[in-house]
Structures are given as structure tokens and as C-alpha cells.
C-alpha positions in Angstrom: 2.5 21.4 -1.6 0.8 18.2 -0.3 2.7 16.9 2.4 2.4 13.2 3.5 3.5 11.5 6.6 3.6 7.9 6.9 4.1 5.9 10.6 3.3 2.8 12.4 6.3 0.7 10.4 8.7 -1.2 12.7 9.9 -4.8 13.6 7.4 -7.6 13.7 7.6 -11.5 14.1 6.5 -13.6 11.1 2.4 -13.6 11.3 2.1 -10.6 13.5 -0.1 -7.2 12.7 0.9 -3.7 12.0 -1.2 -0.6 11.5 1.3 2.0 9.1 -0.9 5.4 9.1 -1.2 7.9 6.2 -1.6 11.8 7.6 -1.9 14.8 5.6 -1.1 18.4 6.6 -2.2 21.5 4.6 -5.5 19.4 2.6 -8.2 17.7 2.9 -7.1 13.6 2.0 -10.6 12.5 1.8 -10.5 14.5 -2.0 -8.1 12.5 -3.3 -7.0 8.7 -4.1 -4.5 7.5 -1.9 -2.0 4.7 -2.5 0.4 2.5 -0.7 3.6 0.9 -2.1 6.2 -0.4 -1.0 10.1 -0.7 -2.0 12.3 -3.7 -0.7 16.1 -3.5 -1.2 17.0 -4.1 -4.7 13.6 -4.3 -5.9 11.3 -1.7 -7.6 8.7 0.1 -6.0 5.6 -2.2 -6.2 1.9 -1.1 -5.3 0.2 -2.6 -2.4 -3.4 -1.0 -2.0 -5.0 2.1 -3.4 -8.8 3.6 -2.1 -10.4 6.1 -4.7 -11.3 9.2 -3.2 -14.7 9.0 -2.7 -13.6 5.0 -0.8 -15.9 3.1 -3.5 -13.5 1.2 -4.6 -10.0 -0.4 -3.8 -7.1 -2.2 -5.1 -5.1 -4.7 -3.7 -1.5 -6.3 -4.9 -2.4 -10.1 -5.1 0.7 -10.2 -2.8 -1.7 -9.0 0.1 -5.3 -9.8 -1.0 -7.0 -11.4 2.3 -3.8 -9.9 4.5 -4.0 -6.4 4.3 -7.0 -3.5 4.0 -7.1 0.2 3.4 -9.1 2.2 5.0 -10.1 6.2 5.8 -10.7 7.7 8.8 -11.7 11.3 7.0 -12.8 12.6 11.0 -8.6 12.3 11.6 -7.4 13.3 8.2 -5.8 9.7 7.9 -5.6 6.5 5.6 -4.7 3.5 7.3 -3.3 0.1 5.9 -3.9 -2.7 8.5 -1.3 -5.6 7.8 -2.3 -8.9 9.0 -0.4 -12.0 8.6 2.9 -10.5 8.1 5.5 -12.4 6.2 9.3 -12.0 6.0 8.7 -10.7 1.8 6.9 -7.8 3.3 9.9 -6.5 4.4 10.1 -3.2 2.3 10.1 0.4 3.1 6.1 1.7 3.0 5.4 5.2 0.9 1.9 6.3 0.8 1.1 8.7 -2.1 -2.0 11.1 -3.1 -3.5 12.3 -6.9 -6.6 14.1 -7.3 -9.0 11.9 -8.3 -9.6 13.5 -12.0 -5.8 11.7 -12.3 -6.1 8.8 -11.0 -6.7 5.7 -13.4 -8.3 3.7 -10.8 -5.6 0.6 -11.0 -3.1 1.6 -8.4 -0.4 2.4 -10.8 2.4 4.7 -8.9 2.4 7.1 -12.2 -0.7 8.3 -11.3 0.9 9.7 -8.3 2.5 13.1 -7.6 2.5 13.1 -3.8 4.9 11.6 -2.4 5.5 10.6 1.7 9.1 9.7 2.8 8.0 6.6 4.0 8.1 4.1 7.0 10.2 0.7 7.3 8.3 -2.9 7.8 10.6 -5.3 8.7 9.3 -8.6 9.5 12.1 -11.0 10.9 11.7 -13.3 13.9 
């Protein structure tokens, strides 16, 4: 069983900068593709940014294009999303999410996904 844990979420003024960390235990993360979505009350579960396993390519929701960027650290066992520019619609509660990469569709799409974390709250509020 893959086992994801998301942190770094908490309170932050309009335009400020968080770092929300993805940490595996029990595999190696660099094998697969790793996403990031996000769910904000009464909404659905969007996608925000996905990397591919071997980090060639990357998606990001329109949303967040020029805001946010995913990254690996494969030395920590860890994908990162660094969220710049915050605004108050990025309030949502953060999930990151694994698939081997002979599953994964390349487009970000949460179906591809079978790992789940329990996720980390942004809340962006002045």
C-alpha cells in the first residue's frame, strides 16, 4: 500500500507563498507520476499540477500557470508544489496522488490516480 503524506498547507494573506510537500513512505516516488488537486467546499476535486515520473513533462491547471510549479526532490523522497501569488479561490483542501507511470495518461486527469494522500488545507484570507 502506497502511502502519501501531504504538509505545508495553512493560512496565508492574499499574494503570499506556500510550499505544500508530497512524502512517500514504503516506495520509491521518483517511479511514478505524481499529481496535485485540490477540493474547495462545494466544488469538485479539480487538478492543479501533475510531473511524469521520469519529471519530463508537467501539467498545470490554467488556474495556476505562472503561479504555481511542481517539482522533485528524489534525494528526500518528496514532490513539492511552490504556490506563489496566492489568491482567496485557492482556498481548497490540497491531495497529492501517485500512478505508475504505465497508467498514467499524461494529462493530469485524477482517474489515473490510485494513491491517494489525506490532504492539507490552503486557506488564503487576509
Amino acid at each position: 500500500q502506497l502511502q502519501l503524506v501531504e504538509s505545508g498547507g495553512g493560512l496565508v494573506q492574499p499574494g503570499g507563498s506556500l510550499r505544500l510537500s508530497c512524502a512517500a513512505s514504503g516506495f520509491t516516488l521518483d517511479y511514478y507520476a505524481i499529481g496535485w488537486f485540490r477540493q474547495a467546499p462545494g466544488k469538485e476535486r479539480e487538478g492543479v499540477s501533475c510531473i511524469s515520473s521520469s519529471a519530463g513533462s508537467t501539467n498545470y491547471a490554467d488556474s495556476v500557470k505562472g503561479r504555481f510549479t511542481i517539482s522533485r526532490d528524489n534525494a528526500k523522497n518528496t514532490v513539492y508544489l511552490q504556490m506563489n501569488s496566492l489568491k482567496p479561490e485557492d482556498t481548497a483542501v490540497y491531495y497529492c496522488a501517485a500512478v505508475p507511470p504505465a497508467y498514467y495518461s499524461g494529462s493530469c486527469d485524477e482517474r489515473d490516480f490510485g494513491s491517494w494522500g489525506q490532504g492539507t488545507q490552503v486557506t488564503v484570507s487576509s
